[in-house]
Backbone as numpy.savetxt, mean C-alpha at the origin, in Angstrom:
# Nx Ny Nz CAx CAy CAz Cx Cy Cz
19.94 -2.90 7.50 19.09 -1.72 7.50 19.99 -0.48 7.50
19.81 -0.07 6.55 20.53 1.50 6.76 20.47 2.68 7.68
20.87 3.54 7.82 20.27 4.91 8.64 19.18 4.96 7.99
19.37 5.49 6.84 17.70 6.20 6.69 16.58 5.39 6.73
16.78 4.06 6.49 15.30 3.22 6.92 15.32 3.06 8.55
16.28 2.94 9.51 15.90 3.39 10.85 15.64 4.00 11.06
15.76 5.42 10.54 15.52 6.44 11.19 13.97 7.19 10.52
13.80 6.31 9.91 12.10 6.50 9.56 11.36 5.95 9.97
10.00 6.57 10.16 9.42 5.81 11.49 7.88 5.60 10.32
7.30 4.93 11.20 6.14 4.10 10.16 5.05 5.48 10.07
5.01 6.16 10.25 4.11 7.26 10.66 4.50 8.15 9.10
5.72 7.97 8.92 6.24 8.81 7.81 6.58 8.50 6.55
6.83 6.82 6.95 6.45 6.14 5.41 5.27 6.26 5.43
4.06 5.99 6.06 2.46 6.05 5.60 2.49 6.88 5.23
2.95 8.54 5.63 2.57 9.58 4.81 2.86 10.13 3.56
4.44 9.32 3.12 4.83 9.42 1.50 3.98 8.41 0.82
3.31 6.88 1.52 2.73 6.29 0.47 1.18 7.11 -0.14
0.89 7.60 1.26 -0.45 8.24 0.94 -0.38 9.43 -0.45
0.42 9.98 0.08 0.67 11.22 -0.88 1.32 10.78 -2.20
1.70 9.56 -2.21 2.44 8.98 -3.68 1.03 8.59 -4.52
0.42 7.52 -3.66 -1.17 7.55 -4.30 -2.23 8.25 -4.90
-2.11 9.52 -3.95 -3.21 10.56 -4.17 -2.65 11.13 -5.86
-1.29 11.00 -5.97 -0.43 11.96 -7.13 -0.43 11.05 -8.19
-0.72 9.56 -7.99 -1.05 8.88 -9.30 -2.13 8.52 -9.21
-3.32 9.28 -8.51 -4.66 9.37 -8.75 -5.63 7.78 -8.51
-5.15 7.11 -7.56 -5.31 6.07 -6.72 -7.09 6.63 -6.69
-7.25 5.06 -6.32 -8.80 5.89 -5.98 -9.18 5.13 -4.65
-10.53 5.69 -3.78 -10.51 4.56 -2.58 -9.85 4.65 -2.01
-9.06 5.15 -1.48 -7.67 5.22 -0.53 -8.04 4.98 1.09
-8.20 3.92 1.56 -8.35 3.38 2.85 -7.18 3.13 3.50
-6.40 3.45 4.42 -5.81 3.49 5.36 -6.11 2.55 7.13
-5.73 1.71 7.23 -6.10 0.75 8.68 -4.64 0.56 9.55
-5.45 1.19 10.67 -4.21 0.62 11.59 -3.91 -0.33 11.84
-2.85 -1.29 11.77 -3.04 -2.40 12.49 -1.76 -2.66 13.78
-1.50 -1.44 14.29 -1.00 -1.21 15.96 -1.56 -1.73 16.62
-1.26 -3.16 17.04 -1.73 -4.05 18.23 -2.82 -4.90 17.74
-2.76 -4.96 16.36 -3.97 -5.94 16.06 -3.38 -7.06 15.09
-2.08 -6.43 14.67 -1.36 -7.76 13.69 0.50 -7.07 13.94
0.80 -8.08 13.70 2.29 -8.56 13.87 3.02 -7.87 12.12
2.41 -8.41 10.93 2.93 -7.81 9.72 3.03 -6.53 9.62
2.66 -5.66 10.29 2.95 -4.04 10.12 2.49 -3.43 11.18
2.36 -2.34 10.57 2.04 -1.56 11.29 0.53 -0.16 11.10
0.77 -0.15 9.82 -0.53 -0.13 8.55 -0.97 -0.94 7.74
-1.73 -0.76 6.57 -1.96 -1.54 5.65 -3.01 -0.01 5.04
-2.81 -0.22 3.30 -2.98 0.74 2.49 -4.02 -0.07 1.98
-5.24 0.29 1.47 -6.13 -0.63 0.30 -6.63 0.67 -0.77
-6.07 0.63 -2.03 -7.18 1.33 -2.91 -7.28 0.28 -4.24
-7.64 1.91 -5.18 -7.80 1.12 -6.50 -7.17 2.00 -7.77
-6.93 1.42 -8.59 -6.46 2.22 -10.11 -7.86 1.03 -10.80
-7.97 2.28 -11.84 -8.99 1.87 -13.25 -8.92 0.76 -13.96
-7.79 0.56 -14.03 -6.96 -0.28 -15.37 -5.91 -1.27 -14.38
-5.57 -2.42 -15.61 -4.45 -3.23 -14.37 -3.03 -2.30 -15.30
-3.42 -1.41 -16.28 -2.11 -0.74 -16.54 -2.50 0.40 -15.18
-3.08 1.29 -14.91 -2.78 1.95 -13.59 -2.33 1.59 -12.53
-3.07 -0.02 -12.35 -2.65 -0.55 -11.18 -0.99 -0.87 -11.12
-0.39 -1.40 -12.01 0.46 -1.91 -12.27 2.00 -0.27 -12.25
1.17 0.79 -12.40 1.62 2.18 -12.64 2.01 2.41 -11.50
0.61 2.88 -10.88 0.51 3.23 -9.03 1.84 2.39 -8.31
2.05 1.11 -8.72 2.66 0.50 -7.73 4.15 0.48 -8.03
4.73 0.37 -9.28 6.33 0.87 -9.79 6.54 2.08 -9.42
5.56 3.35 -9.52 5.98 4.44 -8.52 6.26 4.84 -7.04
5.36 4.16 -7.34 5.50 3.67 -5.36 6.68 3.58 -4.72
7.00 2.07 -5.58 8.42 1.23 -5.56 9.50 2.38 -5.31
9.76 2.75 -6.55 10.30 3.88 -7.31 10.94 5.19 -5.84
9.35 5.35 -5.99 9.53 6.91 -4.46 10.20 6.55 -3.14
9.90 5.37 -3.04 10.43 4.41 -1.54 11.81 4.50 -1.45
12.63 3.90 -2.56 13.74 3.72 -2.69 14.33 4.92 -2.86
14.03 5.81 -4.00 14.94 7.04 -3.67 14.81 7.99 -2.77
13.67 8.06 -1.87 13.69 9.08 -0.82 14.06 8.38 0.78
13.58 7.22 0.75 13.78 6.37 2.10 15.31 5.28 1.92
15.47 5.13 0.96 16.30 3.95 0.58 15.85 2.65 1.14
14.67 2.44 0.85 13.89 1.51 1.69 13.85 0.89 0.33
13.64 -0.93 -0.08 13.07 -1.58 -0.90 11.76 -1.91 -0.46
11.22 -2.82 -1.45 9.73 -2.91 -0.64 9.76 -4.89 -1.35
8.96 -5.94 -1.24 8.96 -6.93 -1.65 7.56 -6.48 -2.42
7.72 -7.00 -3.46 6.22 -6.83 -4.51 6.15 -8.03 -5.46
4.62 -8.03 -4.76 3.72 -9.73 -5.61 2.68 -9.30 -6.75
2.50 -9.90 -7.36 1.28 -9.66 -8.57 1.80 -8.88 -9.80
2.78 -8.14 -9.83 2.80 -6.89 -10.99 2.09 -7.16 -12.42
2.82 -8.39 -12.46 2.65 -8.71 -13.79 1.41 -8.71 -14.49
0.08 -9.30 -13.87 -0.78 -9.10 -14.00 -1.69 -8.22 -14.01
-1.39 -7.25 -12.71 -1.96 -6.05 -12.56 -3.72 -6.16 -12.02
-3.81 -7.28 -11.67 -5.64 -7.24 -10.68 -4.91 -6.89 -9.73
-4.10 -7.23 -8.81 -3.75 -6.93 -7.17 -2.51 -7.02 -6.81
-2.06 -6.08 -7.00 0.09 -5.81 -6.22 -0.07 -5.63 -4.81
0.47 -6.35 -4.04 0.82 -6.35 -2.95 2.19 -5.32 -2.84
2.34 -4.50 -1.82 4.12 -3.79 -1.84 3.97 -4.15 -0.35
4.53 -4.61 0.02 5.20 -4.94 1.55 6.37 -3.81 1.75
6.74 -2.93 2.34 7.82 -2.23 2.89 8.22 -2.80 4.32
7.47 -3.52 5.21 7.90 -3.81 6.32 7.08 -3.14 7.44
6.89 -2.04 7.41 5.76 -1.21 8.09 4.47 -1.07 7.99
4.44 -1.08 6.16 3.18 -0.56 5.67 2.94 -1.16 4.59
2.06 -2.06 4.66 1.49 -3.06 3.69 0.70 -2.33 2.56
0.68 -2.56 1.15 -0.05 -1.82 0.30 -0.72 -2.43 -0.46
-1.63 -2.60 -0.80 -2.76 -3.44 -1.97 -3.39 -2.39 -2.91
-2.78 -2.65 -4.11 -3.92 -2.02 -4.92 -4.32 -3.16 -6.16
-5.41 -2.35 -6.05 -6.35 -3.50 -6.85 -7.03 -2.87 -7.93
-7.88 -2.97 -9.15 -8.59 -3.28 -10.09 -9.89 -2.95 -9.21
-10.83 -2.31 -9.42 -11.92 -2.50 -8.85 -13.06 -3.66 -8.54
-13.32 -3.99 -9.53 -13.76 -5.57 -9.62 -12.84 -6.60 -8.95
-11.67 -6.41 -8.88 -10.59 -7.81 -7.64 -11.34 -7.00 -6.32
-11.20 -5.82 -6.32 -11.22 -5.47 -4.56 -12.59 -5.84 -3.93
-13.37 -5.82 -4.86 -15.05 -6.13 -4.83 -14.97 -7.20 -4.20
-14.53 -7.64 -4.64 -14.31 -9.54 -4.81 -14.27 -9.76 -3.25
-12.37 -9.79 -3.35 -12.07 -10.06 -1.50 -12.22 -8.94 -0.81
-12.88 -7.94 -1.22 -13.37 -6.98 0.78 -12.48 -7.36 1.45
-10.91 -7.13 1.17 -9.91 -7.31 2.21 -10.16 -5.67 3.31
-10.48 -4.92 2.80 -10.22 -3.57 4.54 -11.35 -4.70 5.46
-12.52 -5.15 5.04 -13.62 -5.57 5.77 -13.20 -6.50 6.67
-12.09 -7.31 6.51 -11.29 -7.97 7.40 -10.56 -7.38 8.60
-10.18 -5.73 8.54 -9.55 -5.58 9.55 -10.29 -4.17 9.66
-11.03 -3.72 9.13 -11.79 -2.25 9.87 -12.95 -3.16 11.19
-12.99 -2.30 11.70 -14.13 -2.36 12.68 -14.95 -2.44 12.33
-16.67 -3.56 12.36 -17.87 -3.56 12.23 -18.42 -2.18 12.25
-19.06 -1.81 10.39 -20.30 -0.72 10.58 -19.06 0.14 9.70
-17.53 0.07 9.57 -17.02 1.27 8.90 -16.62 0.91 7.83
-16.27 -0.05 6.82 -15.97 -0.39 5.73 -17.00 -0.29 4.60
């Protein structure tokens, strides 16, 4: 781990992923804590892009912003396809999906609280 990924705290990667999203026009942008409710992070991100070319967009930038401002890598599943990229950074879990995949598995509905999803 380098300095600069220690010395970033999960509070501040959530806030470059948020703002990386909003700037490639992400849609849905749900945000869940999961402080004291899961062991894999510490957030977890859920939206959506239009297209599995957006989706597939949203998430190489992502990649992209992580590494040159944090020097953080991230592990990333799905690209190729583009229904659902997972980006794992270690803190802050990210899913974006295709609208019709997210339909599908209602993954926030798994970890928001009854009545808010």
């Amino acid at each position: 781990m380098t300095t600069a990924q220690s010395d970033t705290t999960s509070e501040q990667l959530l806030a470059r992923i948020l703002t990386s999203l909003e700037e490639d026009k992400a849609e849905d942008i749900v945000q869940i804590d999961l402080r004291g409710k899961s062991s894999i992070g510490d957030y977890m991100v859920v939206c959506s892009g239009r297209s599995s070319r957006q989706v597939a967009a949203i998430s190489e930038k992502l990649v992209e912003r992580l590494k040159a401002e944090f020097g953080r890598g991230a592990k990333v599943e799905g690209k190729e396809t583009g229904d659902w990229v997972l980006i794992d950074t270690g803190d802050v879990i990210v899913h974006v999906f295709r609208p019709e995949v997210r339909e599908f598995y209602q993954l926030e509905k798994m970890w928001l609280p009854a009545g808010t999803a």
